[in-house]
Structures are given as C-alpha cells and as structure tokens.
C-alpha positions in Angstrom: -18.4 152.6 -53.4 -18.7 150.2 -56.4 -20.5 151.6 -59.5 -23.3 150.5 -60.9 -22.1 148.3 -63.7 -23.9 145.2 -65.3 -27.8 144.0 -64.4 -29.5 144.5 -61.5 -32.1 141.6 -61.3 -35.0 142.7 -59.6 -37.1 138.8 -58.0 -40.5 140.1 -56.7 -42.9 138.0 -54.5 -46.3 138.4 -56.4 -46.9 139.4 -59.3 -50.5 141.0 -58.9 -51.1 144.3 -58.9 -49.0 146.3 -57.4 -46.0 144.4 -59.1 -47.0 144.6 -62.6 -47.9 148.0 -62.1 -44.1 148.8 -61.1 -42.6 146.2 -64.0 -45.1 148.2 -66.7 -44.5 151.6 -64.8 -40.7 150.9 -65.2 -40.9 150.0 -68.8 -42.6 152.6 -70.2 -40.1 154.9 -68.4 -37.1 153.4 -69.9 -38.2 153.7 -73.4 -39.3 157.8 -72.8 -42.8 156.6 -72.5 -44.0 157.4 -69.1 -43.8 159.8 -66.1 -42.2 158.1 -62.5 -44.4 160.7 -60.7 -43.6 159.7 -57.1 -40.5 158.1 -57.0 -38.1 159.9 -55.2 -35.0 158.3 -56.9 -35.9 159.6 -60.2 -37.6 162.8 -59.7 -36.2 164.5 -56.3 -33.5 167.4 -56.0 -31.3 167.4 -52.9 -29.6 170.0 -51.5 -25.9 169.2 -51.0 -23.4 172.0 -49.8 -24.1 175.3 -48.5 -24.1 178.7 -48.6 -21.8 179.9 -52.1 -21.2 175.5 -52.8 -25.0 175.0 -52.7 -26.4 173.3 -55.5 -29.5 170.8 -55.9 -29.2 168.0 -57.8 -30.8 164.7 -58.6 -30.2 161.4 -57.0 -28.3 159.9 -59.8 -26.1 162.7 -59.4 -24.9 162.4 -56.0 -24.6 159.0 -56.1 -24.3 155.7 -58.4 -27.8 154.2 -58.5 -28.7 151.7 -60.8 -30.0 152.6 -64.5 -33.7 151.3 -64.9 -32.5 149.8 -68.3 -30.3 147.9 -66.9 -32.9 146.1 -64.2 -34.2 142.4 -65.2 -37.7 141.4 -64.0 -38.5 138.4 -62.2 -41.3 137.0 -59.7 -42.7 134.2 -57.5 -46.9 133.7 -57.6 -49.1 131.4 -57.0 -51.4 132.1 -59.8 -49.9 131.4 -63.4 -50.4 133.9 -65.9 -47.4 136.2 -66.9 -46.9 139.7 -66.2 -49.1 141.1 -69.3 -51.7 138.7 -68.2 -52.2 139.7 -64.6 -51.4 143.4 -65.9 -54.6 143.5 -67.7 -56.4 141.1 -64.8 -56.0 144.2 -62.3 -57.5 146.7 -64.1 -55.1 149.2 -62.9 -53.3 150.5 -66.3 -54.9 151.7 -69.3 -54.1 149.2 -72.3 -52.6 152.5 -73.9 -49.4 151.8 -70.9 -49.2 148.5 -71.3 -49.2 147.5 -74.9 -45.9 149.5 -75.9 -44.2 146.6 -73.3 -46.3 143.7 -73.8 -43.7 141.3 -75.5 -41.6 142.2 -72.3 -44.4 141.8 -69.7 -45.0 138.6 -71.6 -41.7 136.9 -71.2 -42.1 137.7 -67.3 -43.2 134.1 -66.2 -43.6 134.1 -62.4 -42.1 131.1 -60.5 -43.8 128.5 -58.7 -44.1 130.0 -55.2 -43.9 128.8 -51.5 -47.1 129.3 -50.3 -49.1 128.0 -47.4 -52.9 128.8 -47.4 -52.6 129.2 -43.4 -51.0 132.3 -43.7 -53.5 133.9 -46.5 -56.9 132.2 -46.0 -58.7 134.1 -48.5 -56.9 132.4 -51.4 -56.8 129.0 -50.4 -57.6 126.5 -53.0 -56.5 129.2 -55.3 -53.5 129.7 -58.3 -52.2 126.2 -58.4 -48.5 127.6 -59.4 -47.5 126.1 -55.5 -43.8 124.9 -54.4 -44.2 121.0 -52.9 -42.3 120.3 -49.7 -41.7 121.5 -46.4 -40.3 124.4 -44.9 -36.2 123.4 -45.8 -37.1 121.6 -49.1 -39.0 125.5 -49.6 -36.1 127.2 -48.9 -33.4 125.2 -51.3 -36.2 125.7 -54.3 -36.1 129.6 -53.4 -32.3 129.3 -53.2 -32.2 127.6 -56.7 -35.1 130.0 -58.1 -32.9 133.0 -57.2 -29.2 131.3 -58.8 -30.9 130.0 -62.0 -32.5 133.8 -62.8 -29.1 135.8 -62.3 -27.4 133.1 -64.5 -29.8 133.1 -67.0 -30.2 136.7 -66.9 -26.7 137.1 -66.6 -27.1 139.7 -63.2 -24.6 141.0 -61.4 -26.8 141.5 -58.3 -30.0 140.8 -57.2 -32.3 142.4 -54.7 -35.6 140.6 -53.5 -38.8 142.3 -52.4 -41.7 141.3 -51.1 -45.0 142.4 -52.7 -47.3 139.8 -52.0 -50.3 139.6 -49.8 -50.3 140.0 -45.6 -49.6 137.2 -44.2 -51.7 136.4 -40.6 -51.1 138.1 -37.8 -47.9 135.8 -35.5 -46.6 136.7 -32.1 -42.8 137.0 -32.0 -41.5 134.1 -30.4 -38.0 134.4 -28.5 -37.6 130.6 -28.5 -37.9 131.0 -32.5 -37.0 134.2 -33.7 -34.3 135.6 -31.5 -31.2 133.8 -32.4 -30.4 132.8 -36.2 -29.1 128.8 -35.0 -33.0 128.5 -33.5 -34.8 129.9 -36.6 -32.5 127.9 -39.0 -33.6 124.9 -36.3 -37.4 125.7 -36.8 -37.1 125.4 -40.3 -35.2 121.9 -40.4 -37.7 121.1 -38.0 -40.7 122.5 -40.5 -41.7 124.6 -37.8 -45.1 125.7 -39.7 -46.9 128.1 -36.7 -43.4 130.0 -36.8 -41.9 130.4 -39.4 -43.8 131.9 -42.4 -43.6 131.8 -45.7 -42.2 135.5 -46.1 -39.3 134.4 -43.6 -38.2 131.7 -46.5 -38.2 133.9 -49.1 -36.2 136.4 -46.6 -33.7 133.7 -45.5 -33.3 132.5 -49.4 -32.7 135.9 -50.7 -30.1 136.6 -47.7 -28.1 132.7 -48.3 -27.8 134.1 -51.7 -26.1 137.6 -51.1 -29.4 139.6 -52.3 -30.9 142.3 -50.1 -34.5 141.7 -48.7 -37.3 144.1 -48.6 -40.3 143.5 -46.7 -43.4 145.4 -48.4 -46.1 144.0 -46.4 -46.7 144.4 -42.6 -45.4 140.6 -41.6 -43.6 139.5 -39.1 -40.1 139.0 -41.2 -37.7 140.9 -41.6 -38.3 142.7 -38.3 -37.1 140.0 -36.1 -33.3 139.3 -34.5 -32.7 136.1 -36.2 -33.0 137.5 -39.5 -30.6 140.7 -38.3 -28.1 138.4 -37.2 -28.1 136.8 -40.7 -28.0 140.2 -42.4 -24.9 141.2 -39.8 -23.4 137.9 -41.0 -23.7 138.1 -44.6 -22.7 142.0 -44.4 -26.5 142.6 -46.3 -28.7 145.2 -45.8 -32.4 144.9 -45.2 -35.4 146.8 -45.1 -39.1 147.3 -43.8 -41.7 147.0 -43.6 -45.0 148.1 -45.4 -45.3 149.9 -48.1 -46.5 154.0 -47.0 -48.7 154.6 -49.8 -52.3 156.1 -49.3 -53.7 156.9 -45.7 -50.9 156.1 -43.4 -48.8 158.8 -45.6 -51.1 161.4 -44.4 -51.2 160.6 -40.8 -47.1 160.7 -41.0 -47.7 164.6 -42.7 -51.1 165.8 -40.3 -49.6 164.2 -37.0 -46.1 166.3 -37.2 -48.8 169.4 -38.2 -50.6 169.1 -34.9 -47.5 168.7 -32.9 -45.6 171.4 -34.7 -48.8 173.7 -34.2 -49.9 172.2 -30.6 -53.0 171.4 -31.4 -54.4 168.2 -29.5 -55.7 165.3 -30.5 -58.6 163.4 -28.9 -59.6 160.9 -31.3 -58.5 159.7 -34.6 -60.9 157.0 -36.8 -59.7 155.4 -40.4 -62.0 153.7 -42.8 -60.5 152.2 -46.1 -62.4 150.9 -49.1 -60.2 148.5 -51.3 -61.7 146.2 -53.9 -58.3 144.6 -54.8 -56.7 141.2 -53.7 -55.0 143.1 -51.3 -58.4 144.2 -49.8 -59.8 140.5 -50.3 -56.8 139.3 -48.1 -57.6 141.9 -45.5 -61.1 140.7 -44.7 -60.4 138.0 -42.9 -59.7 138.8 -39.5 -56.4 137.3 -39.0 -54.9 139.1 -41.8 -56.4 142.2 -40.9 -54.9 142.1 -37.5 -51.5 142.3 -39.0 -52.3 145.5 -40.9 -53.9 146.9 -38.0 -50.8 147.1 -35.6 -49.1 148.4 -38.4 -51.5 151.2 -39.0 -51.7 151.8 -35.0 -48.3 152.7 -34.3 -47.6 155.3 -36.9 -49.1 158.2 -34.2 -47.7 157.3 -31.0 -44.0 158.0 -31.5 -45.1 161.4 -33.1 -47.8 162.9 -30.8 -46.5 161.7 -27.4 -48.5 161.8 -24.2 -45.2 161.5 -22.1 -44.0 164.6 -23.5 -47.3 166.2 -24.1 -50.2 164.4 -21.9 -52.3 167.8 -21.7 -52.7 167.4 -25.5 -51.9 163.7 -26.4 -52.7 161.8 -22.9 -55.7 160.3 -24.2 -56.2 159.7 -28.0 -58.8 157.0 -29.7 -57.6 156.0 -32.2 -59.0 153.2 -34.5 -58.4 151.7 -38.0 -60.8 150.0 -39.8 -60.4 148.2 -44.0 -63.6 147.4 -45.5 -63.4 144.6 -49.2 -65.6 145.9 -51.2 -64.9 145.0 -54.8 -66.6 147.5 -57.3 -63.7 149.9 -55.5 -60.9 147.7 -57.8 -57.6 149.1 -56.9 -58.8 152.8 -56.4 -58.9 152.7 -52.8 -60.7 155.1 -51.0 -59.3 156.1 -47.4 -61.2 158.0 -45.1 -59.8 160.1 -42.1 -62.0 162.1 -39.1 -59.8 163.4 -36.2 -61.3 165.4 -33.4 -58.6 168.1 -32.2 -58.8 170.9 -29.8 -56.6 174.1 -28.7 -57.0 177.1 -27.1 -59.7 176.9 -23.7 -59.3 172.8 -24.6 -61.6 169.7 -25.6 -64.8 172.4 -24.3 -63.8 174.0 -28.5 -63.3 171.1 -30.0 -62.5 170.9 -34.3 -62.7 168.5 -36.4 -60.5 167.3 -39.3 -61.7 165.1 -42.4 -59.6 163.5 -45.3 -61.0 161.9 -48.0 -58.0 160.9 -50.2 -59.7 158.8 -53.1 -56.1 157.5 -54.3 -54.9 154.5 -56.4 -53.1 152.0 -54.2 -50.5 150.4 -57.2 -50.2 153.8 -58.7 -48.6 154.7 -55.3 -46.7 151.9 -54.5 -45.2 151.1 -57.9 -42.6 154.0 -57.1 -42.5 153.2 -53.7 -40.9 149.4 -55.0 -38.6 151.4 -57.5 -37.3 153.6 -55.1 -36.8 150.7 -52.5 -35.1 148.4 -54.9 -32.7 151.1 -56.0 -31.8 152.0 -53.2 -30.9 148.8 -51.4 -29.1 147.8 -54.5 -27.2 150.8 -54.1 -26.7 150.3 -49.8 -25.4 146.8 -51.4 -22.8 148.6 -53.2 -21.9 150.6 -50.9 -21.3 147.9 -48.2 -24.1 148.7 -45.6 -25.7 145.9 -43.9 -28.5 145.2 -41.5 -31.7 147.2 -41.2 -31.6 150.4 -43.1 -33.5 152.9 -41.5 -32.7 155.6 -43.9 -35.1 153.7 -45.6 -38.0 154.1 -43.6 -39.4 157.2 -45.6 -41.2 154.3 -47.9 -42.6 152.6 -45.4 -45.5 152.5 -42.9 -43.9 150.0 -40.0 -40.1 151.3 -39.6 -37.7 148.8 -38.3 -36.2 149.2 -35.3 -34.6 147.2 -32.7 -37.4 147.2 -30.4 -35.3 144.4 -27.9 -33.1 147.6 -27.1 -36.1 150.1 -26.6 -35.8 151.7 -30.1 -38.7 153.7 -31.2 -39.0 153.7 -35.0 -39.2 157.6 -36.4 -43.1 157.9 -38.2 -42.6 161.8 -38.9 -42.6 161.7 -42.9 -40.3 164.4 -42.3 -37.4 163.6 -40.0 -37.6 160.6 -42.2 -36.6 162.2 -45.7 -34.3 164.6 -44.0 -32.7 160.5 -42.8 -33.1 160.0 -46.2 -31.5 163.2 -47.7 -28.6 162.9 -45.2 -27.7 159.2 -46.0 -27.8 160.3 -49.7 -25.5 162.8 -49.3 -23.0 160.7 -47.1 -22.9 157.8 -49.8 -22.1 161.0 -52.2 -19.4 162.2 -50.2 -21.3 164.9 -48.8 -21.5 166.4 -45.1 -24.5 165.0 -43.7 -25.5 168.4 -42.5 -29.4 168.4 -41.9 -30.1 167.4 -38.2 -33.1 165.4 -36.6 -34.8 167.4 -34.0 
C-alpha cells in the first residue's frame, strides 16, 4: 500500500453546517485544541492478533491513514460567505472553537456550485453563488474546480464528499442509470428529470481520479452507471447517508430485540430539526427521499422470513418535523411496541428520546469517511466499499443481484474492524454471523 505522503485535499459539497463543523472540528484538533469524540479513525482500539500476539492498537497504527495536518479544505455552495462566516451563521460552535482557526476558516472560500432549484425547493431563489450552463457545461466546471484546487493547493489526492442538502426523491431509471455510455448520454443530452445535480459532482470527482462519498440519501452513487465508472477508473466509492442521530439507535435496539427475541409490532420516529437540513426536509419531495432511507434500516435486521411469529407484521413509520427554534440540536423521538413471552396479549413498550446535536455527530462521521477512502485509494480498492457502511444509514449494495445491505451497527464495525486489519496485514479473523 502506498503511504500517506504529501496533502490530502479534502472538496466538500456545502459548506453549511455540518461542513464547517467538521473543517473547525478538524482544526482545532490539529493544533491540540479539541477532542475528535466520535470519530473512529482517531479514537478506536482494534484488536489484531490473538491469544499470546494480541494487542489493541489505534487505527493509525495498523495502517497508513492520512495526518489531519496534512488535509487541505475546499467546498462548493450556493450561498457565498466563507467557512468562518457560515460557522458562526449555524450556531452550532461556541465562538471559543472557532476563533483559534478563524484566519483558516476565513481563507476557505466555497466555489460556485451546480445547483438546480428542482432538486431542493426550499432554497430556490436563494445563495446566488450558482454554476451557469447545462448539465455537460456543469460537469467540465466541476472538473476544472477540482484540478485548479489540488494545483493550487499543491495535493497529492483528493477525495470528494457530499454534504449538502437531500436532493428530491427520483426513481431509478434503467434506460438512464444502468449503463455508464447511457448516463454519460443523458448528460450530453442535459437530461434534467435524470440526472441530478449530486450525479455531476459524483461523475466530476470520479473523471478526476478522486473518490466519491455520498452523505445524503440521493439517488447517486448507488446506481450501476456510476459502479461501472468507479470499476473503470479503479476508484472506490461510498454511501450513502450519514448515520448520525436516530437511525444509529435503531441499528443498536433492532440487533437487541433479535438477539433477545423479543418481537416487534410497531415502530414510530418523530424528529425535530430546526437546521437547513430540516428546512429542506419539509417539503414533501425531499422528505420522501429521507424517508426510504430511514425505512429500510429494520427490515434486513428483524426478518419476518426468518422470524414471522415475531417480525411478520411490524408498523413502522418515520416522520421529520422543521421547526426552527430546534437550530441544529435535533431532537429524535422513538416508541416501539414489543412483546415476548404469552405474545402481543403482554405487550411492552420502548421510548427513546435522544436530544442530540446533528453536526456534532456527523462532523466525525465526514472525518472518518474521508480518511478512510483516501486510504482504500491508496490501497488500490475500487467500487462500492461496504466496509464502509458503519457511517452510514443507506448501505450500498448491489440490489440488481439481490444484495441486501447489512444495517446491524454491529456486523458492520466487525466489516469495519476486519477490513482494517487486512489493509494492515492482519488475519481478518472476526466472522459475520
């Protein structure tokens, strides 16, 4: 595996809350100033060998992951105030954490960004900072965007992520999506119902040897066109959806209730969120996207085929309520009805109330990612990396084969753990049940 030498450039699209959050978070860390509480990358012990050759160590000591002083910031938004500025818009950092960086956070200008208002309705009109042309003019701008920072930052690599808003809900289309010579078709042809504005940036980042992460729940990343691409550039990818606040806790009380075999009957999530994100999420076509995200996490841990007596018939609904004096401290709400022994006649009930911050959980969640593509980069992996899917709520999978996507937070770190130790030169020795 190559080492980690030279800059990592680091091109995120948005630079709202969740962004700056991660850019101040980061920082802070690098000058001894702050805690990266929840990133995995920087504070986790793994096991590698065993019995008399067992030892724990960090990450970084099994394998050759990018130094966070050696990462360059960069970012795509339609509004145009730099990163201090839309730092201390969101309200999510004291000024105490971001002052010590501001001259940095200052110098992080974001680029003009390819935006179409169909996509996010809820900030039409809005910004201004907005790429002109159509959908291949859109993509040669992202293309140059990406060359011009890594020369003038002088990176070696770049990886892109995506931590913008959710785009509308789109149907996968096999006319469209399915083979890379179609998609690259619809975009000549500025195919605007089909190809989004996430699939540009996707596409852009992939023409120009970066890795792609998908942190929202769009239709993307997830699709065969873009896999072929990946395959062809020898790339790896990842998505899609940040796992953050109450789809975390279905992935750790579902695997409790199988484990235990306890049933469930019914399962109904509320969220409060006063952020853009949330603002985004109240129109109805938006929310639709989220929604299937946050369906599926269940179903491929509590099973009605293998267990119908105790998972045959579950309710399960989702529901994400704006409501702006909430700012970014979201609020998600969680009441599951379960029964067990005599059945549904003793029924229990369950409630969750996790009053969390949504950027304080997801700033790790985009360190970890980045690192950790940067370093499947290095190491010469390509296509979808489902080691990855510990950070994140939607799993890719190749669902054109049959592929169900492992929610079970954790079968999914013991993915992560195992892939670690591989890369390391470690025996992969924890197995998936």
């Amino acid at each position: 595996m190559e080492t980690a030498n030279g800059k990592l450039g680091v091109l995120v699209v948005g630079l709202g809350a969740v962004t700056t959050t991660f850019m101040a978070g980061t920082l802070m860390y690098r000058k001894g100033l702050g805690l990266p509480g929840g990133s995995v990358t920087q504070m986790a012990k793994i096991r590698v060998g065993r019995g008399k050759d067992r030892k724990y160590l960090k990450v970084s000591e099994i394998v050759p992951l990018t130094d966070c002083k050696d990462i360059e910031f960069g970012s795509w938004d339609i509004f145009p105030m730099n990163a201090y500025e839309s730092a201390m818009n969101a309200k999510v950092l004291l000024q105490k954490d971001i002052d010590p960086v501001r001259d940095e956070l200052e110098s992080i200008k974001p680029m003009k960004a390819a935006f179409d208002p169909e996509y996010v309705s809820r900030l039409a009109g809005q910004g201004g900072n907005i790429k002109d042309g159509d959908r291949a003019a859109l993509v040669e701008q992202l293309r140059e965007d990406i060359r011009k920072f890594k020369s003038e930052h002088g990176c070696d690599r770049v990886v892109v992520i995506w931590a913008a808003s959710t785009e509308k809900f789109i149907d996968y289309n096999p006319a469209v999506h399915s083979k890379l010579e179609d998609f690259e078709n619809a975009i000549k042809t500025n195919d605007k119902a089909n190809i989004a504005p996430s699939m540009l940036y996707a596409y852009a980042a992939l023409q120009e040897g970066a890795p792609f992460v998908m942190g929202a729940p769009n239709i993307c990343v997830d699709i065969p066109a873009i896999w072929e691409l990946a395959d062809k550039k020898g790339l790896p990818i990842a998505g899609k959806d940040f796992k953050t606040g109450q789809t975390l806790m279905k992935t750790v009380l579902s695997p409790m209730l199988r484990t235990r075999c306890l049933g469930l009957s019914g399962w109904f999530s509320t969220n409060i969120l006063g952020n853009r994100d949330g603002e985004v999420l109240d129109a109805p076509e938006n929310f639709k996207t989220k929604e299937v995200s946050k369906l599926g996490v269940i179903d491929t841990i509590l099973k009605k085929e293998d267990q119908p007596e105790l998972y045959g018939d579950i309710f399960h609904k989702v529901r994400i309520n704006y409501y702006p004096p909430r700012g970014d401290a979201k609020e998600g709400w969680d009441n599951l009805d379960i029964f067990g022994w005599m059945g549904q006649d003793y029924g229990m009930q369950i409630k969750v109330d996790f009053l969390c911050r949504d950027s304080i959980l997801a700033a790790p969640i985009v360190l970890d990612l980045v690192l950790c593509s940067d370093l499947a980069l290095r190491a010469g992996l390509k296509g979808t990396q489902r080691w990855m899917s510990f950070f994140l709520k939607s799993p890719m999978h190749d669902y054109t084969q049959g592929e169900e996507p492992i929610h079970d937070l954790f079968q999914q770190y013991t993915m992560f753990k195992n892939k670690i130790r591989e890369l390391g030169g470690y025996e992969p020795d924890e197995e998936l049940e």
